[in-house]
C-alpha positions, 0 to 999 in steps of 0.5 A: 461353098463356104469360104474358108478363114485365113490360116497361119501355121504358127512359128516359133519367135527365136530361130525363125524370125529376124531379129532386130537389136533393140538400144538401151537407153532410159530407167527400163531400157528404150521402148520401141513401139513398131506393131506386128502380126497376129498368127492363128494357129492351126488349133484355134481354126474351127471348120463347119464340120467340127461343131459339136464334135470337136474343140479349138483353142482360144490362142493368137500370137504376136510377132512384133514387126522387125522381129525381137532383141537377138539375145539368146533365150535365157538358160535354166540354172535351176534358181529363181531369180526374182529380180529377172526382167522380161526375157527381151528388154525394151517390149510392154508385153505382160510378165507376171509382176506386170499384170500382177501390178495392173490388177492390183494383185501384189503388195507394192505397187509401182506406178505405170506397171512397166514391165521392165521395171517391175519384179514383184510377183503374186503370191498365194494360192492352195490346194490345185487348179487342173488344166484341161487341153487335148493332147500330149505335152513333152516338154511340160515340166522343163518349159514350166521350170524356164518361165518360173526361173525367168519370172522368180517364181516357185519352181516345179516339182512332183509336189506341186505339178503333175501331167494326168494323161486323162484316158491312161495312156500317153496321147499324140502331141500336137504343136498348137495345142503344146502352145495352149498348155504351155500358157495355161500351166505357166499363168496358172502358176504365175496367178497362184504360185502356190496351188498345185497344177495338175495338167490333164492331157485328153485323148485328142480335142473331140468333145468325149475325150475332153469329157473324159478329161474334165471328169478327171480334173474335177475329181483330182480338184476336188480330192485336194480339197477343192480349187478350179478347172480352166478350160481355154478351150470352146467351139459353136453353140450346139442344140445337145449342149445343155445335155454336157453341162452336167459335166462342170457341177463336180463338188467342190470345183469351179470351171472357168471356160474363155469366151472365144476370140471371135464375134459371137458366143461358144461352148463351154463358156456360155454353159451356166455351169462355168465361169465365163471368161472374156478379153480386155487390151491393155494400153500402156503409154508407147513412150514411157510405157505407163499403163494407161487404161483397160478397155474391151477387146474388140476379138472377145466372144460374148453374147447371149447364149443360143441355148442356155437360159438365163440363170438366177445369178444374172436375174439382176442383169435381166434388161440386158441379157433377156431370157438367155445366159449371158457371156462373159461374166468377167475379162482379162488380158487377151488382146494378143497386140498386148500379150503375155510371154509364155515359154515353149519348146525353147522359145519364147513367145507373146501370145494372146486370146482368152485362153490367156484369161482363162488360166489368169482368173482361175489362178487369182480366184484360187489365191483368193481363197474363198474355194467356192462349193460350185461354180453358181456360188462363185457367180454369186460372189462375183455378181454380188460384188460387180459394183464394188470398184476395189473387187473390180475394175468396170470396163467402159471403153471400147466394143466386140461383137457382131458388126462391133455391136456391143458397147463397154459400158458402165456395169455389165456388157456384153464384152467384159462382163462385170470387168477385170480384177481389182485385186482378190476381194469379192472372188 
């Protein structure tokens, strides 16, 4: 029999977890580096039985040790507030003007990035980004307008945020997957407040209903003019695969797949039809709370692909990947020890995985403007540029894979393709 993998049901950080006091002290309040614990929810495991036919998240959570400050979350009043710090002071995990610092994303930047200590948010954006998740999502629009009000940014309306449900009628709702959708909506808008979110729920996580869904998003991306699809959803290779890549060619749309949480390489993220998208860790200073470097995540998914050959855009890259496509083709923030707060449920969360990633470039690459035609000319842009060190940010610390096989290296590898964003040039 084969073993199954550890499994945690997820819980919410506010009410469930004890709470621990935080003292105030310093510019940005004492930081208090303590480590914690990485839960899996139930939508992140896959079974052997659920290959080819059903889709996983790529999410983790954290909670730190001692659980968090016991202040109230923050109430919504409606207002954005652009100088409003994380919703718990004294953690370095990732707020929209701190990662829009990181990746050079806002007009002025503050050395050392502090979370705490940072309050300019990315700006830009046009036209839509779809997310695709499986599942019905209640609280979408409230949880939206929370995290928007927590971070300054543009708050939802019926003009700039919609929720499709893909098959026509209202599917189930399921808590991992309202987790998945709460940071992919949230860090969409967060990358390019200004683009109009679409949020098409599918039927359920089988491959068809997800089908279905990405039809749907494709063609509401494409009747706004153009934009992205984001999809922090994957499973196991599969020989039928090729066969569904037709589905990431609509015109005028550019698909963004994560690369997956674990050794190894999944679906869609290894179709040539998409943007790959792996993981990176931040490390910040445990004192001042600097940002210090960005290396690989150990967790990311990447590789060569079992099936998918090689396509023209990686011919450069040749010696590395050989005769198969090669994941991923860039890397984000995932490393869920160094996450990001998304906002859910009433509760607040630090959540990582390359579902992070995902929605994070799909957003930078809509503010950037280009709105390539498919998502082989975006790969074009990016490869042309991979060298180009104010577009990109070359990865060379740190290893992933099978047996922490592959290397960061100078250049493309197989755990941070060509790097992370170095602000909106050459995307």
């Amino acid at each position: 029999m084969t073993p199954r993998r550890l499994f945690v049901k997820v819980r919410p950080l506010a009410g469930a977890v004890a709470f621990g006091a935080l003292a105030a002290g310093g510019a940005y309040g004492q930081v208090a580096p303590r480590g914690g614990e990485v839960l899996i929810p139930e939508s992140s495991q896959e079974e052997l039985t659920d290959i080819g036919i059903r889709a996983h998240t790529n999410l983790k959570m954290f909670v730190p040790r001692g659980g968090m400050d016991n202040a109230q979350p923050p109430s919504f009043s409606g207002k954005a507030r652009p100088e409003e710090s994380p919703p718990y002071s004294g953690y370095l995990y990732e707020t929209p003007a701190s990662l829009g610092c990181v990746y050079k994303l806002v007009s002025t930047l503050v050395p050392g990035c502090n979370p705490n200590g940072v309050s300019s948010d990315p700006t830009g954006g046009s036209r839509a980004i779809a997310i695709v998740d499986a599942y019905h999502y209640p609280t979408a629009t409230q949880d939206l307008q929370v995290f928007s009000a927590q971070f300054g940014l543009p708050a939802p309306t019926s003009a700039n945020f919609q929720v499709v449900y893909a098959s026509g009628r209202q599917p189930p709702v399921n808590a991992g997957w309202n987790l998945e959708e709460a940071l992919d909506i949230e860090w969409a808008h967060a990358m390019a407040p200004n683009a109009k979110i679409y949020l098409v729920e599918a039927a359920s996580n089988n491959w068809g209903d997800l089908f279905t869904a990405i039809s749907v998003a494709g063609s509401l991306v494409a009747s706004a003019g153009g934009g992205e699809v984001s999809m922090s959803f994957g499973g196991s290779e599969f020989s039928s695969e090729t066969y569904y890549d037709v589905y990431f060619t609509h015109p005028g749309v550019v698909y963004f797949a994560s690369a997956g949480d674990s050794p190894g390489v999944i679906w869609p993220s290894a179709s040539s039809k998409v943007v790959s998208v792996g993981g990176t860790s931040i490390s910040r200073n445990p004192t001042t709370g600097a940002f210090q470097q960005e290396m690989a995540w150990q967790s990311s998914g990447g590789g060569p692909s079992l099936y998918e050959p090689r396509p023209s855009d990686q011919n450069g890259i040749s010696t590395i990947v050989g005769t198969r496509r090669g994941t991923p083709d860039v890397a984000a923030d995932a490393d869920p020890s160094t996450g990001v707060w998304i906002y859910s449920s009433s509760s607040w969360y630090i959540v990582g995985g390359t579902s992070v990633a995902a929605p994070v470039w799909a957003g930078i690459v809509n503010s950037a403007g280009s709105f390539s035609a498919t998502s082989a000319s975006e790969l074009a842009t990016v490869y042309a540029n991979m060298a180009n060190g104010s577009d990109f940010t070359d990865i060379v610390h740190g290893s992933c894979g099978p047996n922490e096989g592959y290397l960061a290296v100078a250049g493309w590898d197989f755990c941070t393709g060509v790097g992370s964003p170095a602000g909106k040039g050459g995307k």
